[in-house]
C-alpha positions in Angstrom: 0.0 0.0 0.0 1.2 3.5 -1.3 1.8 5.7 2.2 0.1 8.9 2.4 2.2 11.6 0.6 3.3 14.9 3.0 3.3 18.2 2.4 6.7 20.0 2.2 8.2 21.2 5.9 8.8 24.7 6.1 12.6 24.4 5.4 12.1 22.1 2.4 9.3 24.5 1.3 11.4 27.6 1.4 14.0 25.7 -0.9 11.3 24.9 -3.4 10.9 28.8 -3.5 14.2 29.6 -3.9 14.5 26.6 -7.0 11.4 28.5 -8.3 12.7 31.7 -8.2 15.8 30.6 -9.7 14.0 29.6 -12.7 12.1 32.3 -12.8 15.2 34.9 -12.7 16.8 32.5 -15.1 14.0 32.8 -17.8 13.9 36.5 -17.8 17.5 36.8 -18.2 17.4 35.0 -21.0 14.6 36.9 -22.7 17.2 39.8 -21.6 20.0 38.3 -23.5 17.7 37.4 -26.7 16.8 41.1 -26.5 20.7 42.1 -26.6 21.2 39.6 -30.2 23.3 37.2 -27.7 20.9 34.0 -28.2 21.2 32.5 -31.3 18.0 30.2 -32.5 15.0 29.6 -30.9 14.3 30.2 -27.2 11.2 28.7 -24.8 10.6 30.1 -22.0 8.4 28.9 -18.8 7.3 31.4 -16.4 4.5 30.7 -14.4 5.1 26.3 -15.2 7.6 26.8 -12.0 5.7 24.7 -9.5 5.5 21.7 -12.3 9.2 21.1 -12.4 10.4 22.0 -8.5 7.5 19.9 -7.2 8.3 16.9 -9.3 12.0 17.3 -8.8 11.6 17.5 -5.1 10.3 13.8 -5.3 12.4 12.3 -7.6 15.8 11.0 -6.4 19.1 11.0 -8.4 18.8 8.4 -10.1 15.5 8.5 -11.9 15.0 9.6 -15.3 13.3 12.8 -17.1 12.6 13.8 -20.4 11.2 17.2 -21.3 10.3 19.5 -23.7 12.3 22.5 -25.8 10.4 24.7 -22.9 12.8 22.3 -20.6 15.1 25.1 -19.1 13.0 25.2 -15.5 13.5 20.8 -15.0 17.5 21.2 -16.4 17.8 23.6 -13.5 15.4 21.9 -11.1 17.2 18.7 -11.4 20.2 20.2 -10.6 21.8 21.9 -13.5 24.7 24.7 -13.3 22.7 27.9 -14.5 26.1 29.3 -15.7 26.6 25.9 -17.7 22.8 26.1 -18.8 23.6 29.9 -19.9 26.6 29.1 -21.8 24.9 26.2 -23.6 21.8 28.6 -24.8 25.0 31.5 -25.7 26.4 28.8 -27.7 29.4 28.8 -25.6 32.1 26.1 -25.1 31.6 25.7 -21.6 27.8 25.0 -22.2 26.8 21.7 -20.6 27.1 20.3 -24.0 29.5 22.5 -25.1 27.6 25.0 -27.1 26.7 22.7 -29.7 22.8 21.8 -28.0 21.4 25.5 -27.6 18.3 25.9 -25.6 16.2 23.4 -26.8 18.8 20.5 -25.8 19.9 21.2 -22.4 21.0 17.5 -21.6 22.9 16.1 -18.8 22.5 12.4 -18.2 25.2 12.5 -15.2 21.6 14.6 -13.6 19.0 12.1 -15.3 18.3 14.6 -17.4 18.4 12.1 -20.8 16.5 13.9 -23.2 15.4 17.7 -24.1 13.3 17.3 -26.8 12.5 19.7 -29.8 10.2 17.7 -31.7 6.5 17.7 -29.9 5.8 14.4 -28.2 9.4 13.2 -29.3 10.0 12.1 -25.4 7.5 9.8 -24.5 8.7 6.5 -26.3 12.2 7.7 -25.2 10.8 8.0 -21.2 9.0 3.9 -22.1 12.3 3.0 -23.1 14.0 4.1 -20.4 11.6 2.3 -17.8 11.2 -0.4 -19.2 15.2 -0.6 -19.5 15.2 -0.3 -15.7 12.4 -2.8 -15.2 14.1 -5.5 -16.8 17.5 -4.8 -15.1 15.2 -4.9 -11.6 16.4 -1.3 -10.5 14.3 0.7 -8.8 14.4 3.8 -11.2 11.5 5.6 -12.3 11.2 7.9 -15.6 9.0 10.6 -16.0 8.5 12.5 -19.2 7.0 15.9 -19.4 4.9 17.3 -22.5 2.9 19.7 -23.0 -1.2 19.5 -23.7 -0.3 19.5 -27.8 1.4 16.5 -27.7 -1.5 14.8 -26.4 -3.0 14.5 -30.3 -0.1 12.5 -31.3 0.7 9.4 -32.2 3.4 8.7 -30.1 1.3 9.5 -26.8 -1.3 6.8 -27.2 1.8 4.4 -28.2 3.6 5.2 -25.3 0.5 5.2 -22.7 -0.1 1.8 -24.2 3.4 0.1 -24.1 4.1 1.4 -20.9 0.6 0.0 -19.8 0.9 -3.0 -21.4 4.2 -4.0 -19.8 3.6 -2.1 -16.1 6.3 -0.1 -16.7 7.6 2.4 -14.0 7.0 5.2 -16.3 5.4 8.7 -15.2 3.7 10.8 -17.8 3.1 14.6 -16.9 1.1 16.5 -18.8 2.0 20.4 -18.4 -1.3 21.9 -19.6 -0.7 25.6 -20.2 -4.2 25.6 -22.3 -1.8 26.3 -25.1 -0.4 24.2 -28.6 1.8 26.9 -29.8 -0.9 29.5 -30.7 -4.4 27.2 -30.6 -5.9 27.4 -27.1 -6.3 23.4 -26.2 -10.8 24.2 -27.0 -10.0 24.4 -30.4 -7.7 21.6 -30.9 -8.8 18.6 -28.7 -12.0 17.4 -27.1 -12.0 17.0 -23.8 -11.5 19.2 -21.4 -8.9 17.5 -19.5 -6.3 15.3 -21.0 -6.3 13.0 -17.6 -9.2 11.2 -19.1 -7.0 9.6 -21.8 -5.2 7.0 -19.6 -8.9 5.2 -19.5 -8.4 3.8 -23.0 -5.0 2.1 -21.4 -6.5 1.1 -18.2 -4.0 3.6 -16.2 -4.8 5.3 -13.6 -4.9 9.3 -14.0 -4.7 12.7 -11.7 -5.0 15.9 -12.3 -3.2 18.4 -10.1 -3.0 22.2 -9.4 0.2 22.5 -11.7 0.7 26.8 -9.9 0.9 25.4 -6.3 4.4 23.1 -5.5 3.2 21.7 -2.7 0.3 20.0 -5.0 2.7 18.8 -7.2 5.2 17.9 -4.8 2.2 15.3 -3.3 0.6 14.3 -6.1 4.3 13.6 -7.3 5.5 11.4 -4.1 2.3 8.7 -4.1 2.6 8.4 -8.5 6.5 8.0 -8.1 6.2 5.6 -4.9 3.7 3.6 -6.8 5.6 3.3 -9.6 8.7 2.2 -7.5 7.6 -0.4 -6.2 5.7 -1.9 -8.9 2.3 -0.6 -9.5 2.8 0.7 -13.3 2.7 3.9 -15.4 0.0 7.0 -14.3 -1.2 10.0 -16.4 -0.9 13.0 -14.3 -2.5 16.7 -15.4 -1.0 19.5 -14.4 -3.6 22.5 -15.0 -0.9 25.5 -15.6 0.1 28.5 -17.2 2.8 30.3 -19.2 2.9 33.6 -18.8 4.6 34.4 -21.8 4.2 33.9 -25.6 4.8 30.8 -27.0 8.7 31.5 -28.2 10.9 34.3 -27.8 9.3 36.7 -30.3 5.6 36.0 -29.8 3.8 38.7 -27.6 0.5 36.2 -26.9 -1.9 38.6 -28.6 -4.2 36.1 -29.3 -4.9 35.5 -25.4 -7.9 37.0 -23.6 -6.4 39.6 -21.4 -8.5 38.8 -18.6 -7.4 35.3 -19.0 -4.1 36.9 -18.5 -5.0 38.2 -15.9 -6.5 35.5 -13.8 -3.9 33.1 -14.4 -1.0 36.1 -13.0 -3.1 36.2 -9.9 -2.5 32.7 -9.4 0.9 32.8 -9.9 3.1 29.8 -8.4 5.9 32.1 -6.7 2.6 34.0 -4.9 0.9 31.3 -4.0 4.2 29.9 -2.1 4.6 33.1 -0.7 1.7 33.0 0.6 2.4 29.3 2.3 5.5 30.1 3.6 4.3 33.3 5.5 1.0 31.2 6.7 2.9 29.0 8.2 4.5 31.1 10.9 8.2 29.5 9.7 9.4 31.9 7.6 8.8 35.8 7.3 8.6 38.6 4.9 12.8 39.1 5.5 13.5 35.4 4.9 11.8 35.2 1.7 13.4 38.6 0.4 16.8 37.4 1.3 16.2 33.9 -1.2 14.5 36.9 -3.6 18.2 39.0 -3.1 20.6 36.5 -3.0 18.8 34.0 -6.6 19.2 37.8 -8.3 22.8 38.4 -7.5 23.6 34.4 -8.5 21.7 34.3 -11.8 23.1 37.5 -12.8 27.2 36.5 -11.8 26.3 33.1 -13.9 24.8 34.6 -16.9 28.3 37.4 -16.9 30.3 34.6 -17.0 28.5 33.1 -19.3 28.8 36.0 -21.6 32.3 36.1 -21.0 33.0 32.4 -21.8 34.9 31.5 -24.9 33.1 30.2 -28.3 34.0 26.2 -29.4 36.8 25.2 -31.3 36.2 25.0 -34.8 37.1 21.1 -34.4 34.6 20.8 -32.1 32.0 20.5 -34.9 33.2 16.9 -35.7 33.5 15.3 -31.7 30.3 13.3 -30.8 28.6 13.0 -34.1 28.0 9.5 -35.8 29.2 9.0 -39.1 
């Protein structure tokens, strides 16, 4: 029997603030360095998906796997990754986690169990089945939990993956990060249901759907699906009901979004809502939570100057790691 999750202490809480807010002050910097012509190629960014990739980091250990999408910045960092190494990697730099040569859209590190950052939409999900299933027949203990966004949920791959994974009880985690958006088409004008939790009954799987702006939802939801998939009990289809606050990619200004949509989802946003937690319970005051504010802004910005300052790749680095 699955034990009964628990909610974050205090302590633990205030760190999943200060991971939050570190991905937070991470994504606007980069929108900052697009704007100065420093990022080359695509960028996309995750404000306001926070709580989605602290709360499920939080109950993952080490050695479990995670796949994720081009807007992936917020798990690399989450999981563990150096922001200055993430920086240089999106600057193209040499020492970028992989060396300048992935960009944003492939922040990899497999030493973190990060083993896939995935441009292509729905690209992740056979990877994540593999991956479990790898561990299932070596009898480890690992679990792998692959992140995608509501779009992907249309694909082919999706139902393919839901039904392998279901099929052979694999310890596999699928996390749907429903922002309401597929690029530009809010999710009423692309799919038919209202919530893409009700898609793991055609695989007999069980399914959730979880306040994806408030980390200490996540964070429980997250420790009774991960438990039960440790020790057996098979794959689940977890909703996270979220937000982006931004356009879809660097250059888009999200027009096409009801302002006072806008504006409802802001109000809800997952740093306030912690805030909010952390000051209700009695733990942590209105100083403590300033200092974390103070002390993310002075780290992000010392990691994205070095960054800047990092040297570009050797031209012969264009021939290491690729397959003939």
């Amino acid at each position: 029997m699955t034990p009964a999750a628990l909610p974050a202490e205090p302590a633990q809480l205030l760190e999943m603030y200060r991971s939050m807010v570190q991905i937070r002050t991470f994504e606007d910097t980069v929108q900052k360095l697009y704007e100065k012509a420093l990022v080359h190629g695509s960028t996309h960014l995750c404000q306001g998906q926070e709580a989605v990739a602290v709360g499920w980091a939080a109950a993952l250990t080490p050695d479990d796997y995670t796949s994720y999408t081009y807007r992936g910045h917020g798990h690399a960092l989450a999981r563990g990754m150096s922001p200055e190494a993430a920086f240089a990697e999106i600057l193209g730099r040499s020492t970028g986690v992989n060396r300048g040569k992935g960009g944003s859209m492939h922040l990899t590190d497999a030493r973190l169990g990060l083993m896939g950052c995935f441009a292509i939409v729905g690209s992740g999900l056979p990877v994540a089945v593999g991956l479990g299933r790898g561990a299932q027949l070596r009898r480890e203990t690992r679990v792998s939990v692959t992140f995608f966004g509501d779009g992907a949920s249309n694909i082919g791959a999706f139902h393919e993956s839901l039904n392998l994974a279901a099929i052979w009880k694999a310890p596999v985690i699928f996390v749907c990060e429903n922002n309401l958006y597929g690029e530009y088409s809010r999710i009423n004008l692309t799919t038919t249901v209202d919530d893409i939790a009700v898609r793991a009954t055609a695989y007999a799987m069980p399914s959730q759907i979880v306040d994806g702006n408030d980390v200490q939802a996540v964070y429980q939801a997250a420790q009774t699906v991960v438990e039960r998939a440790r020790t057996g009990g098979g794959p689940t289809l977890v909703e996270c009901k979220t937000y982006r606050q931004r356009g879809h990619s660097r250059s888009d200004a999200g027009a096409y979004r009801p302002p006072e949509e806008v504006t409802s989802w802001l109000a809800r946003d997952p740093l306030i809502i912690t805030r909010r937690q952390l000051l209700d319970s009695g733990s942590v005051t209105s100083a403590d939570i300033a200092a974390v504010d103070d002390s993310v802004a002075t780290a992000i910005a010392n990691a994205a100057a070095a960054a800047e300052q990092a040297p570009w790749p050797d031209l012969a680095e264009i021939t290491r790691d690729v397959h003939a």
